[in-house]
C-alpha positions, -999 to +999 in steps of 0.1 A: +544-690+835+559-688+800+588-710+795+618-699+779+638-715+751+674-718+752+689-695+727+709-720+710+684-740+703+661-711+688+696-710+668+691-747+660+654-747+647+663-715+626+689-736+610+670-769+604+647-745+591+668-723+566+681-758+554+645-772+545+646-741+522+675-741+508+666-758+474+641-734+470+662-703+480+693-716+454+668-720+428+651-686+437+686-670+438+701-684+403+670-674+385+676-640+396+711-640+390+707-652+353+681-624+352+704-599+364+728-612+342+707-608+313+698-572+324+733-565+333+750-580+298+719-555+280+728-523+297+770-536+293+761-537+252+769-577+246+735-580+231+732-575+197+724-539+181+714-526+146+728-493+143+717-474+109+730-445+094+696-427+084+664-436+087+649-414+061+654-414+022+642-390+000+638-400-037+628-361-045+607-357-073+601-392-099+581-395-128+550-424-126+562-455-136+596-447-126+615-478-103+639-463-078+660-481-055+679-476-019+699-491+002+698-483+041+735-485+055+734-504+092+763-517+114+759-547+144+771-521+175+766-548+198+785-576+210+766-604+197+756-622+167+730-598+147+701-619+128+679-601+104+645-619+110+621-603+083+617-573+065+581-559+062+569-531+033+532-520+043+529-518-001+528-540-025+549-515-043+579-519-026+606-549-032+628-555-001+660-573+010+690-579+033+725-578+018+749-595+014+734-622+046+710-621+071+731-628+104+763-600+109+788-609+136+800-576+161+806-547+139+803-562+106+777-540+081+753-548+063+722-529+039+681-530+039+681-531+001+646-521-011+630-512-050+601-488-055+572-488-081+560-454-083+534-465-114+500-464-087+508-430-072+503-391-081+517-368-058+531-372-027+543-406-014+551-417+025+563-449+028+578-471+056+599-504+062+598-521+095+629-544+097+626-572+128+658-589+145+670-607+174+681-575+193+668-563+222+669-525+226+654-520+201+639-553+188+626-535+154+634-506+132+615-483+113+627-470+077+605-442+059+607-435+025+594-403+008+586-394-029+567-368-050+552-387-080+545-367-108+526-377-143+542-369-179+503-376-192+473-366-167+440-383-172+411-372-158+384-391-143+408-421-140+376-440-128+346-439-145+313-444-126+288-459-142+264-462-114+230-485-119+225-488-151+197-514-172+214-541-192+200-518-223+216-488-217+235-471-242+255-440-235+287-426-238+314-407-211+343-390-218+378-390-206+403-358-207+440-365-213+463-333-203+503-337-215+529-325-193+563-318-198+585-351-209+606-368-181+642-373-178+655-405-188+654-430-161+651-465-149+612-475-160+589-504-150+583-536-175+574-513-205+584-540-231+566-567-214+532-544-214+539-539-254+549-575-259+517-586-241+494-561-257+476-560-294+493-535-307+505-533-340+544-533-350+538-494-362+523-486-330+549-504-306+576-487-325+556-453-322+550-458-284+588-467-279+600-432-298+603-405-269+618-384-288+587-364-303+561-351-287+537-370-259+503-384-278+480-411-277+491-440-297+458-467-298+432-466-270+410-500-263+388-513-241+383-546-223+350-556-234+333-554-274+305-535-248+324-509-252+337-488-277+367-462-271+379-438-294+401-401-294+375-375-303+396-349-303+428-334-303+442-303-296+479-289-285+487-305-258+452-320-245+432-348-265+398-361-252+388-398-253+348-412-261+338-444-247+302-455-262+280-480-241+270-504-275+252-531-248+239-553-243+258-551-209+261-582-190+236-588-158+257-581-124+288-562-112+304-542-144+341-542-139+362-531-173+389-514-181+401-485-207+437-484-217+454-454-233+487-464-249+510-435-255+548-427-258+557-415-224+591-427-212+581-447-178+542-451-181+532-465-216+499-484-202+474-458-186+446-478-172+412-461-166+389-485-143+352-487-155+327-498-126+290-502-124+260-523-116+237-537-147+202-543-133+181-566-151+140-571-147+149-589-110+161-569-083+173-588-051+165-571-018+200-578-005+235-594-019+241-606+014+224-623+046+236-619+084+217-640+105+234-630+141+240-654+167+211-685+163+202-700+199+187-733+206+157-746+197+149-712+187+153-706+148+163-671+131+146-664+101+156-641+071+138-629+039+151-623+002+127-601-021+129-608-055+108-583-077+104-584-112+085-568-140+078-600-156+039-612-145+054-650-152+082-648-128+091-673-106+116-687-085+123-725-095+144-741-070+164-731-036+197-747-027+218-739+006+255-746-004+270-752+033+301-747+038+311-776+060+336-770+091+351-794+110+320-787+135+294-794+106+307-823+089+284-844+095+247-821+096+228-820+065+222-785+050+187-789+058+191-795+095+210-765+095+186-739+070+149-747+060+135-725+029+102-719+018+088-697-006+059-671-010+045-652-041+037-618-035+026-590-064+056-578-076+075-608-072+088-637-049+097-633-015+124-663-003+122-670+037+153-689+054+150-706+087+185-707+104+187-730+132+211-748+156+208-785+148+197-811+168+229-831+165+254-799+178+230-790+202+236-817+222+269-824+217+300-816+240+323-813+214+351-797+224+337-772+249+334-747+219+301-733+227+299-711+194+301-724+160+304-701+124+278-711+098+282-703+061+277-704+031+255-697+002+221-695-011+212-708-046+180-694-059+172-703-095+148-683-114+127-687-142+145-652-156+167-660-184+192-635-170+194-642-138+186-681-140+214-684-109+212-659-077+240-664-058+238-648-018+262-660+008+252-664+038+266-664+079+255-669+116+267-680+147+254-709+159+251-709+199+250-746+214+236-752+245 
């Protein structure tokens, strides 16, 4: 037969009860309070707020070279101290600040100052400014910019492409220059700083400086004595500039540069980039080695071709320049690659042996289990233009 409990005692074990909890239940119950008074003093507006009065500036139409400048208007709305944490321009071209502080008390105003450097664009330009601060709703803000660049001088290719090319080559490409209508006057970038800087001759910085006449070429150079740059022609309002391969070119990468000095108001300097890659009698299968993840004891092995039209070439000596990480610092380069060489026909073929070593195979470390290895390979040659072969090198080393 089931007993029963009085009921004031099921009072008194609910109430010994409710008292063992009580620490817990306060605790419980100020946390949520001092949320809900968080939540409640955001949706009541005592938080901080940037308020702006656009978002979007249009600078209309500029000239290259021209530097414009904006300032975004804002206001704190909210109730509590407004702080300006950073102020981020996805370019390089664009200059940006906070005026006149970077903390605003409620309703005091303040502007997202920023400067624009129109010289790398043609045509139309989207920009945008994402301004951080301690407010809550929202945290960040987004500023867009917008801007239709056009050229007073219009050169065409503004890249020349050189491709492969022998280290005797000898050729010439040519570079079109079309002259538009002059600009308006207007705030330029550093144009007496370029013309300080450069080798130009009093006549010609004084000719370059005259807007008043017609646009022209004033002196066209190169970067290089490899190559030689001079105005062909000239008629109305189009000239046409030769640039003459005189080589020998130097073995590797080819990365020069042809400047057209004119008398435009805002873009004085017109660079035209000259790229390539000079080939010499050796020709590397690859400029760069991936070995993958390496897994102990099993070694990954990778293989450089080097072919040459020289019968007597040969590869001298192999070096493995390790970078050494905090994890490598004490392995050897050859505990971590081993090299050996084979002659073939046309050349030398260069096998690397990538393997865990023995050291960080066994070692706990701290419970990192992979481990970046790089570097790079030195091969020296017996060719007097490539007597150094650099290739860097990376893997994963996997311990166990």
């Amino acid at each position: 037969m089931m007993r029963r409990v009085p009921l004031l005692s099921s009072f008194a074990l609910c109430g010994a009860f409710f008292l063992m909890l009580m620490p817990d239940v306060l605790a419980s119950r100020a946390h949520a309070q001092s949320t809900g008074d968080q939540a409640g003093e955001n949706l009541q507006g005592q938080m901080p707020r940037m308020e702006f009065e656009r978002l979007r500036h249009s600078f209309g139409t500029l000239s290259r070279g021209q530097k414009v400048s904006h300032r975004f208007e804002f206001s704190n709305t909210g109730k509590g101290v407004l702080q300006v944490r950073s102020i981020h321009a996805a370019c390089g071209c664009v200059n940006t600040r906070v005026e006149p502080k970077d903390t605003f008390a409620p309703g005091e105003k303040g502007e997202i100052v920023f400067e624009f450097d129109s010289s790398l664009f043609v045509g139309p330009v989207v920009r945008t400014i994402t301004v951080d601060t301690n407010a809550l709703n929202p945290a960040t803000q987004t500023l867009t910019f917008t801007a239709d660049v056009s050229p007073e001088i219009v050169v065409r290719p503004n890249v020349i492409t050189m491709g492969e090319r022998p280290k005797e080559f000898t050729g010439s490409f040519l570079v079109e220059v079309d002259f538009g209508p002059r600009a308006p006057a207007g705030r330029s970038g550093a144009l007496e700083t370029a013309l300080e800087r450069s080798s130009l001759s009093s006549a010609q910085k004084a000719q370059a400086l005259d807007t008043t006449g017609p646009l022209r070429i004033v002196h066209v150079a190169t970067s290089t004595p490899s190559l030689l740059a001079t105005v062909v022609e000239k008629e109305g309002s189009r000239a046409k500039v030769e640039v003459k391969v005189q080589g020998p070119l130097p073995i590797g990468p080819f990365r020069e540069r042809l400047t057209l000095w004119n008398n435009s108001r805002h873009m004085k300097e017109l660079v035209v980039a000259i790229t390539g890659e000079v080939v010499g009698h050796v020709k590397p299968s690859a400029k760069y080695l991936e070995f993958g993840v390496v897994a102990a004891p099993q070694a990954v092995r990778r293989s450089l071709t080097l072919t040459s039209d020289e019968e007597r070439f040969k590869v001298n000596a192999v070096e493995v320049d390790m970078r050494k990480s905090e994890a490598l610092r004490g392995v050897k380069s050859s505990e971590l690659v081993s090299v050996t060489t084979e002659r073939t026909q046309g050349g030398v073929v260069v096998h690397f042996d990538m393997r865990v070593p023995g050291a960080l195979a066994s070692s706990a470390g701290d419970g990192t289990r992979n481990v970046n290895a790089s570097g790079v390979f030195v091969v020296r040659t017996s060719d007097p233009d490539y007597k150094e072969i650099r290739i860097p090198f990376f893997g994963v080393l996997r311990k166990e």
